[in-house]
Rosetta silent file (secondary structure, phi, psi, omega in degrees, C-alpha in Angstrom):
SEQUENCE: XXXXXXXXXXXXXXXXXXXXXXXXXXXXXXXXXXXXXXXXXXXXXXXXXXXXXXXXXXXXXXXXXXXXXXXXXXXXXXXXXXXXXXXXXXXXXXXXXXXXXXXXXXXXXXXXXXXXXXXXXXXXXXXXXXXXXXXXXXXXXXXXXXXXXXXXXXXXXXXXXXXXXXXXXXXXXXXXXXXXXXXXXXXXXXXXXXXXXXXXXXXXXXXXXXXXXXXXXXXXXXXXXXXXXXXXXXXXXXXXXXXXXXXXXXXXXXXXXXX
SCORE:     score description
SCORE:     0.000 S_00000001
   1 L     0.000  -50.241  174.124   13.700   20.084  -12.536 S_00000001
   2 H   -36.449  -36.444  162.320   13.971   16.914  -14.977 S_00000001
   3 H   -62.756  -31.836 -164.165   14.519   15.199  -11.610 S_00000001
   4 H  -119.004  -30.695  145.990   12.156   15.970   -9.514 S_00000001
   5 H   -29.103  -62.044 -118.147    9.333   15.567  -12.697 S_00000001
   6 H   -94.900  -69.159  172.645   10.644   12.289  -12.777 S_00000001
   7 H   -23.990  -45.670  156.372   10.132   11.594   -8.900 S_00000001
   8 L   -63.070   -6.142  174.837    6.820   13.424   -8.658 S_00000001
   9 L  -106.194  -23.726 -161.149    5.493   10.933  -11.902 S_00000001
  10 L  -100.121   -7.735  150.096    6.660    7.696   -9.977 S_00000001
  11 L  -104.602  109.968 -157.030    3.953    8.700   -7.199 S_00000001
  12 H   -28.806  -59.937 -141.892    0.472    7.079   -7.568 S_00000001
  13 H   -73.023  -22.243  166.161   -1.739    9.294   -5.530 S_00000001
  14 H   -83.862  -10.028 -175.173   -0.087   12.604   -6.903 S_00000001
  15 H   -79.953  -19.571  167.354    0.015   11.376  -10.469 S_00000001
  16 H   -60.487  -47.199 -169.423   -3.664   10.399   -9.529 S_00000001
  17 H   -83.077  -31.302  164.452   -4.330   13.730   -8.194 S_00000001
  18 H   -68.638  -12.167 -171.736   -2.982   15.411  -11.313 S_00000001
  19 H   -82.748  -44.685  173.276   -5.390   13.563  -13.696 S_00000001
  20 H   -69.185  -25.932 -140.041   -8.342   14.303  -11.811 S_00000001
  21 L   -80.754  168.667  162.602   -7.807   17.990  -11.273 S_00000001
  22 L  -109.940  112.160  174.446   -9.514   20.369  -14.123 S_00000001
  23 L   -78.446  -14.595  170.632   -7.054   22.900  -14.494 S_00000001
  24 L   -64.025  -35.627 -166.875   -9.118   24.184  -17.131 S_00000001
  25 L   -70.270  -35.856 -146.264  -12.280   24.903  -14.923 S_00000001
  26 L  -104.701   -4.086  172.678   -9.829   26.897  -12.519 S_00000001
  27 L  -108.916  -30.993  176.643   -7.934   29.096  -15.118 S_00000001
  28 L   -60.829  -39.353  142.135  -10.147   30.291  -17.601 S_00000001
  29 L   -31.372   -9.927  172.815  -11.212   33.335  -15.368 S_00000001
  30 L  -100.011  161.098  148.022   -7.870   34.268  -15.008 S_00000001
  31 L    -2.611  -81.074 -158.827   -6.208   37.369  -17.128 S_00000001
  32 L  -120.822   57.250  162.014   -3.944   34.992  -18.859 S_00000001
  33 L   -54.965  -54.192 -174.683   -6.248   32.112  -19.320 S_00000001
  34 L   -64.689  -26.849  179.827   -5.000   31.845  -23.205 S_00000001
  35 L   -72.205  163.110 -176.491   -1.552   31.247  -22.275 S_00000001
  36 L   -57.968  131.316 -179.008   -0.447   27.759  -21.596 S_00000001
  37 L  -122.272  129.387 -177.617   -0.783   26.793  -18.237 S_00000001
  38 H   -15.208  -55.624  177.901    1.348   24.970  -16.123 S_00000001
  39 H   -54.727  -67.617 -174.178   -1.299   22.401  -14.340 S_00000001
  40 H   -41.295  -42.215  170.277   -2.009   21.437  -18.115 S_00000001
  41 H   -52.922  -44.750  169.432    1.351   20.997  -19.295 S_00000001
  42 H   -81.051  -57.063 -164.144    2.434   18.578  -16.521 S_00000001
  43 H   -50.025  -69.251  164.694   -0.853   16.940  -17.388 S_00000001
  44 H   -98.689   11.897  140.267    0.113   15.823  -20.606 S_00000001
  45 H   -48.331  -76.762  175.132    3.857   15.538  -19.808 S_00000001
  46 H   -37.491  -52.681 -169.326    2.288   12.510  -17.493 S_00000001
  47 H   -45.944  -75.589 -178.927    0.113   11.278  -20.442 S_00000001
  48 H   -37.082  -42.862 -161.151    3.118   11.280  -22.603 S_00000001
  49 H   -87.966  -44.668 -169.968    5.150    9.632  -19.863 S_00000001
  50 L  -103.561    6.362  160.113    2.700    6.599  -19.376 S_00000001
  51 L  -111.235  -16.752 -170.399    2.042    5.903  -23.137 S_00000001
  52 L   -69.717  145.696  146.983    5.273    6.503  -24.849 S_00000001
  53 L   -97.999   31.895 -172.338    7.714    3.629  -25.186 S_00000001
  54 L  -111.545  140.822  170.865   10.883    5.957  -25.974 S_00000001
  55 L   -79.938  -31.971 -169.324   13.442    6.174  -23.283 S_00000001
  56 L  -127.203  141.175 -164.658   12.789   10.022  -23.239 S_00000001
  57 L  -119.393  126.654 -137.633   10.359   12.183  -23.323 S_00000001
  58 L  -109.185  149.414  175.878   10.555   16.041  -24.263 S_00000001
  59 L  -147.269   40.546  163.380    8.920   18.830  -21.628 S_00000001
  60 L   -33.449  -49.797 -162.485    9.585   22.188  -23.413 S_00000001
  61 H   -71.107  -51.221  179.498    6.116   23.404  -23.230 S_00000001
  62 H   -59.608   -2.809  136.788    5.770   22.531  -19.531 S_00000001
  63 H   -34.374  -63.100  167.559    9.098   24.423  -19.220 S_00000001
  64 H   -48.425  -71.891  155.237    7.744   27.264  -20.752 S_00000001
  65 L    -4.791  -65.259  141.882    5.402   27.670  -18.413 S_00000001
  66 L   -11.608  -63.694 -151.380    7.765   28.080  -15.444 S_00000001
  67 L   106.119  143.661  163.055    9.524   30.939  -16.523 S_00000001
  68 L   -21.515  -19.537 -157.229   12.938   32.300  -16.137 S_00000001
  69 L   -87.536  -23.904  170.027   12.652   31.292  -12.556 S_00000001
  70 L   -37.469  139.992  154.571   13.323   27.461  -14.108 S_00000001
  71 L   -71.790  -13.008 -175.696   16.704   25.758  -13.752 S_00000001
  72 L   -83.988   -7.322  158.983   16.268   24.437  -16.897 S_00000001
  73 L  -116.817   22.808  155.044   17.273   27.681  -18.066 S_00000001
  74 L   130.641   -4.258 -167.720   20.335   27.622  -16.524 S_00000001
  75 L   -90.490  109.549  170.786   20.003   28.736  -12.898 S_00000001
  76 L   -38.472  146.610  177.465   20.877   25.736  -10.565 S_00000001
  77 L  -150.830  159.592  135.736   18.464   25.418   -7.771 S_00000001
  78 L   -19.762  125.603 -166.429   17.851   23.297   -5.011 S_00000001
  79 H   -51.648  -53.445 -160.697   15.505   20.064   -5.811 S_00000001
  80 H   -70.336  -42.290 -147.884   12.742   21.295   -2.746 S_00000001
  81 H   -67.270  -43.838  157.504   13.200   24.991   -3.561 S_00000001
  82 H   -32.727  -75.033 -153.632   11.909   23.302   -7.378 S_00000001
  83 H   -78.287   -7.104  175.577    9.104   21.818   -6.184 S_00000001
  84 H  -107.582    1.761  120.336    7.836   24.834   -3.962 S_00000001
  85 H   -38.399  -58.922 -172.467    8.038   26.699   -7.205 S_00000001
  86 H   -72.371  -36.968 -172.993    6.027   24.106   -9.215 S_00000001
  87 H   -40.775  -67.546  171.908    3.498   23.735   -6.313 S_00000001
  88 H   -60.947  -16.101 -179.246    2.819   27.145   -6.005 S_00000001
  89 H   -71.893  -26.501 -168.137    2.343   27.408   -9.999 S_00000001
  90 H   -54.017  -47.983 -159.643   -0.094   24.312   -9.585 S_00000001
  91 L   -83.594    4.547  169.841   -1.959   26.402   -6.862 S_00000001
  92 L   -61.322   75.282   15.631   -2.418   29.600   -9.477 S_00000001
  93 L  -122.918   10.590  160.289   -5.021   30.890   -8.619 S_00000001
  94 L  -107.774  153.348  178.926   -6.926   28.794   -6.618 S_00000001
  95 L   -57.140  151.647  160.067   -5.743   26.746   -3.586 S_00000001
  96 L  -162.741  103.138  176.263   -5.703   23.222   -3.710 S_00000001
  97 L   -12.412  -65.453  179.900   -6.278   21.511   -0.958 S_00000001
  98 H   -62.438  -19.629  166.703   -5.909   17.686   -1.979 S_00000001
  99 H   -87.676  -22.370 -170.139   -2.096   18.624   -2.683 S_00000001
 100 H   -61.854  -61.607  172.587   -1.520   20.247    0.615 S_00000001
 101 H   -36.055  -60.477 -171.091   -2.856   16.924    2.140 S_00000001
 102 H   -48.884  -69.623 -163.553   -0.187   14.608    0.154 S_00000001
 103 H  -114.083   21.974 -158.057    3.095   16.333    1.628 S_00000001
 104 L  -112.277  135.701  170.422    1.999   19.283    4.246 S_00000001
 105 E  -130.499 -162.381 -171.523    2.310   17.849    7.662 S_00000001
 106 E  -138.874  125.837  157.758    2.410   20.341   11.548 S_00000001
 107 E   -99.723  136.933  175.958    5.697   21.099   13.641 S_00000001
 108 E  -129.716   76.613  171.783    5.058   22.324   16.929 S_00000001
 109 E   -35.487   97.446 -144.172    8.027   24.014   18.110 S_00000001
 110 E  -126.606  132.148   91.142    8.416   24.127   22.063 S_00000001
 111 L   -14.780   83.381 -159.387   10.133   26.310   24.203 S_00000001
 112 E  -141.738  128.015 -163.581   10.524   25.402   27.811 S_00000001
 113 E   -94.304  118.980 -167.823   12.370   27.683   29.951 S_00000001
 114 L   -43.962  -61.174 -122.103   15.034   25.629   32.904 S_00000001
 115 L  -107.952  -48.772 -165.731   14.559   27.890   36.053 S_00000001
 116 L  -108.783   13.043 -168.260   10.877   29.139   35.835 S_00000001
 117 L    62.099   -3.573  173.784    9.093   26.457   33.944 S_00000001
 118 L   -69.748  128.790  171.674    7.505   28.479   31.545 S_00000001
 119 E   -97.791  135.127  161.516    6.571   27.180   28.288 S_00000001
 120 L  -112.047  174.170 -175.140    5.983   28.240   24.513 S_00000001
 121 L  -177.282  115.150 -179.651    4.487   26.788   21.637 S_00000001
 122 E  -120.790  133.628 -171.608    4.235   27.413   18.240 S_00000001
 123 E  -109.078  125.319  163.124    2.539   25.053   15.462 S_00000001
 124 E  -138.438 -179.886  177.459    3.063   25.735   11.299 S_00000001
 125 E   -77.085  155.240  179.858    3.342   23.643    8.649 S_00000001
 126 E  -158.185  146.055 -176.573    6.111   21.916    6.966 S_00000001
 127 L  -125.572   -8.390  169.245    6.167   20.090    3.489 S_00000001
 128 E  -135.617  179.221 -172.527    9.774   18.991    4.028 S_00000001
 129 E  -133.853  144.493 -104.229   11.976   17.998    7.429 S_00000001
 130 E  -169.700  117.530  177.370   15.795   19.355    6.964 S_00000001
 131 E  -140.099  122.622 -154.831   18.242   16.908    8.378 S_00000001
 132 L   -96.502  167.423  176.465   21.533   17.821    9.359 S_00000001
 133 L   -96.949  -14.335  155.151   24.397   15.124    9.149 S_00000001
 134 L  -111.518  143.713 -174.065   26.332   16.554   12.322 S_00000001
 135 L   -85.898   -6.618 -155.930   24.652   17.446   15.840 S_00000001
 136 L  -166.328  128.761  163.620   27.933   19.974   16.253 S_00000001
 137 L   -13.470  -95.907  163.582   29.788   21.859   13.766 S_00000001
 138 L   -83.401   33.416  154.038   33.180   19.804   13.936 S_00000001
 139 L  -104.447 -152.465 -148.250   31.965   16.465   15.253 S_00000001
 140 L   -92.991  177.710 -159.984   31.867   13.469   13.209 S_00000001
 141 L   -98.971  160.124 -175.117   28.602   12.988   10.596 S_00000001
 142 L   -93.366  151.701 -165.374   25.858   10.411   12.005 S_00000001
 143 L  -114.927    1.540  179.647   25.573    7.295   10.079 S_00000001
 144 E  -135.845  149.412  178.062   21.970    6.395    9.776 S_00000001
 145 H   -43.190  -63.167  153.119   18.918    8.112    8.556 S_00000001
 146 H    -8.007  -78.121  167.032   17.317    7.270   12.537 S_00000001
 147 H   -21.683  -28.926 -143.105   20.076    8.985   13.753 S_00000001
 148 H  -104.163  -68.843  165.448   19.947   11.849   11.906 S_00000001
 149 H   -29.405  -26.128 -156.700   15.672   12.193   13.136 S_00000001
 150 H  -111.469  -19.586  163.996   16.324   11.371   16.243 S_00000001
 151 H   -56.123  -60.913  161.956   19.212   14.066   16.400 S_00000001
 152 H   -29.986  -59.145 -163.147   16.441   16.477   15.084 S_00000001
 153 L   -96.946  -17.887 -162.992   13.461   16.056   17.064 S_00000001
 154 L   -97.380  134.061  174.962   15.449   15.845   20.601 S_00000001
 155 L   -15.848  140.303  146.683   15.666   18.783   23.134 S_00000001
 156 E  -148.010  141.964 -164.300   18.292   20.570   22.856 S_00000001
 157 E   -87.722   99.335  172.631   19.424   23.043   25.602 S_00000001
 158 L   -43.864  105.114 -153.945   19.815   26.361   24.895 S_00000001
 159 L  -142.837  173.313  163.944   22.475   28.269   27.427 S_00000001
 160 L    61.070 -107.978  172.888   25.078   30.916   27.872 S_00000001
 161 L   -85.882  -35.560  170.434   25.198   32.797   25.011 S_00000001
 162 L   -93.172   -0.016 -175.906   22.140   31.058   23.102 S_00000001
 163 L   -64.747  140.568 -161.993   20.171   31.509   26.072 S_00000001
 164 L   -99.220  170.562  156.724   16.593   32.839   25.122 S_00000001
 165 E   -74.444  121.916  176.937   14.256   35.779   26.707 S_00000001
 166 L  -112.882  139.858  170.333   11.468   34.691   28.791 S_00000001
 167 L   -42.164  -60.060 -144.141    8.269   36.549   28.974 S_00000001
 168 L   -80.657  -11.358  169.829    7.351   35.636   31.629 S_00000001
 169 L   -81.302  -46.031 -132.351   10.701   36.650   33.624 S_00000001
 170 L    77.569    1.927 -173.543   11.531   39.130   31.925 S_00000001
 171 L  -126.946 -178.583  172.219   15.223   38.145   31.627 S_00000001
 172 E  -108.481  148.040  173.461   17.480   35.910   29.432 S_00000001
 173 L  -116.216  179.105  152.287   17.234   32.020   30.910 S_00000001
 174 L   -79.501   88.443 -140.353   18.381   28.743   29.887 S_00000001
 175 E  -133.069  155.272  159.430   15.862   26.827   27.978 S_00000001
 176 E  -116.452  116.123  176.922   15.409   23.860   25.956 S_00000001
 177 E   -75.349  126.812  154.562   13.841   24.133   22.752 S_00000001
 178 E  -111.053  159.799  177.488   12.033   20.940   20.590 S_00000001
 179 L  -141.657  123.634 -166.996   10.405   20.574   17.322 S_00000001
 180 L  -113.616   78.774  136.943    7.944   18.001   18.115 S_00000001
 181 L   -11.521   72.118 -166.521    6.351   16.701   14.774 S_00000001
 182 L   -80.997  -17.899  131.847    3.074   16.682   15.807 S_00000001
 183 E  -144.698  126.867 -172.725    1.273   15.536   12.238 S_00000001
 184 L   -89.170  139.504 -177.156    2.865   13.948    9.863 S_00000001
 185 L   -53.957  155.707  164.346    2.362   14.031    6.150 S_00000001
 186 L   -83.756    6.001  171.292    1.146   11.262    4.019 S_00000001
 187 L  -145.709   93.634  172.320    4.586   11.553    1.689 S_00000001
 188 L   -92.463  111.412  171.618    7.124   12.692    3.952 S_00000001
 189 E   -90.160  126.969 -167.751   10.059   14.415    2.443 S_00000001
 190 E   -94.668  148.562  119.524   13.663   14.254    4.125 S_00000001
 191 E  -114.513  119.016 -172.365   16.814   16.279    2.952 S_00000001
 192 E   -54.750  142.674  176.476   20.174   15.613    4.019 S_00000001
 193 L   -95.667  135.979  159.100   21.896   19.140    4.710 S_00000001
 194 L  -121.523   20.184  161.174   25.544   18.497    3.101 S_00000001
 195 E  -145.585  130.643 -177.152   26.797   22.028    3.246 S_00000001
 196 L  -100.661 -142.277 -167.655   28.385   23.585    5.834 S_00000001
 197 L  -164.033  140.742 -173.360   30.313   26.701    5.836 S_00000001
 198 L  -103.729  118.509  160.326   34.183   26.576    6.786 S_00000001
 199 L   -54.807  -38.643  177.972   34.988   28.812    9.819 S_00000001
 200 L   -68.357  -42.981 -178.950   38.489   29.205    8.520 S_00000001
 201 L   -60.670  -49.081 -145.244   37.525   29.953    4.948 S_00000001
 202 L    52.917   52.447 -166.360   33.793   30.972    5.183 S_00000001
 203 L  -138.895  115.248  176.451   33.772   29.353    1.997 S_00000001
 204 L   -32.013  101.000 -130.278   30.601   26.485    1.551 S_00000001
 205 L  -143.750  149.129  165.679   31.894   23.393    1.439 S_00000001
 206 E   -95.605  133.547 -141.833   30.023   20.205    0.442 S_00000001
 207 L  -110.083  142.854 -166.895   29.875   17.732    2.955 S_00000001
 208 L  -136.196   42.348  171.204   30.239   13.533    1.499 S_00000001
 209 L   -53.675   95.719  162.061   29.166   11.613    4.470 S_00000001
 210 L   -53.961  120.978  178.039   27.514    8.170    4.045 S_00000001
 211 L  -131.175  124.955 -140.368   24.772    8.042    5.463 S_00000001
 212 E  -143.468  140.542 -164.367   22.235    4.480    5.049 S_00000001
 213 L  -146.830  153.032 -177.098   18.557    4.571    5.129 S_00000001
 214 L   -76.018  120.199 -176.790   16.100    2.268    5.210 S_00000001
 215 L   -85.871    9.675  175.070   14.839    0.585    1.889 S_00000001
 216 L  -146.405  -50.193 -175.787   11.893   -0.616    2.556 S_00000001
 217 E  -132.479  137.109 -162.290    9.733    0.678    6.008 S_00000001
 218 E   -98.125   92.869  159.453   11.165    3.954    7.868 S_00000001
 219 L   -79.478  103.929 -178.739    9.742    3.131   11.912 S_00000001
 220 L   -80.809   -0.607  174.290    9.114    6.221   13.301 S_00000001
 221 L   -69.359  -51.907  131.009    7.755    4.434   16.312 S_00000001
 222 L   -85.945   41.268  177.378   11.679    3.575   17.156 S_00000001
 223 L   -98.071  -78.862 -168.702   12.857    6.650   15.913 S_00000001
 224 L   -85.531    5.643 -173.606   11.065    8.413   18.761 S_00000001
 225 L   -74.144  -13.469  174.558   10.133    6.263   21.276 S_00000001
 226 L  -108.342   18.582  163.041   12.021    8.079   24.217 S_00000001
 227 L  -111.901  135.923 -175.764   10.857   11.443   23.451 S_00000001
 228 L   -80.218  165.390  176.320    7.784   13.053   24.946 S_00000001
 229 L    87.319   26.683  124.214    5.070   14.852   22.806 S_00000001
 230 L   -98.372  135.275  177.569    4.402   11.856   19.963 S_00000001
 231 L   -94.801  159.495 -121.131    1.644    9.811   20.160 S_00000001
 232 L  -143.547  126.707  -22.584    1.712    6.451   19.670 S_00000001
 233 L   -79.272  145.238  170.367    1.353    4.515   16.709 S_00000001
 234 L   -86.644  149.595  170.294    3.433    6.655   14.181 S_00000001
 235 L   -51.145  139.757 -174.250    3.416    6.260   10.417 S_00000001
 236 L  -107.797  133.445 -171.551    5.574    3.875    8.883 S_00000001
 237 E  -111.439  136.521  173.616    7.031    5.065    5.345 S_00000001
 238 E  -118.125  102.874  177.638    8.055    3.106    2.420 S_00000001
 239 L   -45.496   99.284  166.685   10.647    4.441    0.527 S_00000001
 240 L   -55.056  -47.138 -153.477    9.420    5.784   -2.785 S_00000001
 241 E   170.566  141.050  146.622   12.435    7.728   -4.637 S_00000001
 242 E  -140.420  138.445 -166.493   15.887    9.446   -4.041 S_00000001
 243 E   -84.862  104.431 -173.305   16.903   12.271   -5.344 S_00000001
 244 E  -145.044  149.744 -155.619   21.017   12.691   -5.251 S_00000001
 245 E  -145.390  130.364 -164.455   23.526   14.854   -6.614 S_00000001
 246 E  -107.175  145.157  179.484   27.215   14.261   -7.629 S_00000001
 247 L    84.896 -156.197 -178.192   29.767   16.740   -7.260 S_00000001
 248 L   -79.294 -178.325  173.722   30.231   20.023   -5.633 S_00000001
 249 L  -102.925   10.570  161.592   28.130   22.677   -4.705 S_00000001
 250 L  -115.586  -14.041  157.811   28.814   24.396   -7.467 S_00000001
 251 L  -125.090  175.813 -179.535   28.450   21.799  -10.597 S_00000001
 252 L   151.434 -172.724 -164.024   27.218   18.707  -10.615 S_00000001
 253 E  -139.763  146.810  153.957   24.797   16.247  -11.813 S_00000001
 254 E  -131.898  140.436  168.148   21.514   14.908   -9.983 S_00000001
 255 E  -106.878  145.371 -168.790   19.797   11.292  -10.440 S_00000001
 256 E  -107.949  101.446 -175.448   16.489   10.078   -9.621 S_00000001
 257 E   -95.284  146.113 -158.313   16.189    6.812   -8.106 S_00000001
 258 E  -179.898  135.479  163.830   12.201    5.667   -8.077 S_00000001
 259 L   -65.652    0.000    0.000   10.108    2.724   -7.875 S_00000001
């Protein structure tokens, strides 16, 4: 959690967006208005953060707040899995829009069946994009963040055994399925997948690929340029922060790198 605080303070427009909101206005109606509430707590955790001159800064009470469900009280957790915790306490009990905006972008997952031409399409939301480091179980890991997107987003054909059910046949076909990233957020978050699962073992294994990313503008414009379904021009991203974690997948340490 300490991590991902730190990452989430080193971005203007949400550290912007926490300042404005009144968390007060939107809690006193609830049941457990008098307890401390989370939106507040991060409020002056920032405060704290952008007047102190101490390398550290303590964030018990915003801690509190959380709940057992914290990592900070010992249960390791995934960094996103954090922040879709903290989000939802943020959004408790009213929605709030202006955060949704900042990282919620639309996937439109397509379905297009080989033989009869029939198509699906489904659109939801996404606040992060899940990037594996191999296109195939035992091949070799991809070496550049491009690579790894461009692995992602491209058709891949569905056959044999993976073959899906088409409506409109009535049967199982051959089909190739895309997830065509059809609007993208205005802070788009990436995570490397680095654990597989050993077919001999079945035992998780963390995976310690290198993989190099761009440090200063991410063109999604030559990411994507030979795949249909993106329109033309896409945002270009400026790296912000990385979040990374030493060791295994069962200890381990994570550091916050951040402009």
């Amino acid at each position: 959690m300490n991590s991902l605080l730190q990452s989430l303070y080193m971005i203007p427009e949400f550290r912007d967006e926490i300042f404005k909101r009144n968390f007060e206005e939107y809690n006193y109606h609830s049941e457990d208005w008098k307890k401390p509430q989370t939106g507040i707590e991060l409020q002056k955790l920032f405060v704290k953060l952008s007047v102190s001159s101490g390398r550290t800064v303590a964030a018990y009470e915003l801690f509190d707040t959380l709940g057992p469900k914290s990592s900070v009280l010992g249960i390791p957790r995934d960094v996103f899995l954090e922040r879709t915790f903290l989000f939802a306490q943020l959004q408790n009990p009213k929605p709030w829009p202006e955060l949704d905006d900042l990282f919620t972008g639309k996937v439109k997952n397509r379905t297009r069946f080989e033989t009869c031409n029939h198509m699906v399409e489904r659109e939801e939301p996404f606040d992060i994009i899940h990037l594996p480091l191999r296109p195939t179980e035992e091949g070799p890991a991809m070496d550049t963040l491009e690579d790894c997107l461009l692995s992602l987003a491209s058709p891949t054909l569905m056959k044999g055994e993976e073959a899906l059910n088409c409506t409109e046949c009535g049967t199982r076909r051959s089909a190739r399925f895309q997830s065509i990233y059809s609007k993208l957020p205005h802070l788009l978050s990436l995570q490397l997948m680095r654990h597989r699962l050993d077919p001999g073992t079945g035992i998780a294994k963390k995976m310690h690929d290198r993989v190099t990313f761009p440090l200063t503008k991410l063109n999604l414009d030559t990411v994507f340029q030979n795949l249909d379904g993106y329109e033309k021009p896409l945002p270009k991203y400026e790296l912000l922060s990385v979040v990374s974690h030493t060791g295994s997948l069962q200890f381990g340490h994570v550091i916050v790198y951040a402009r």
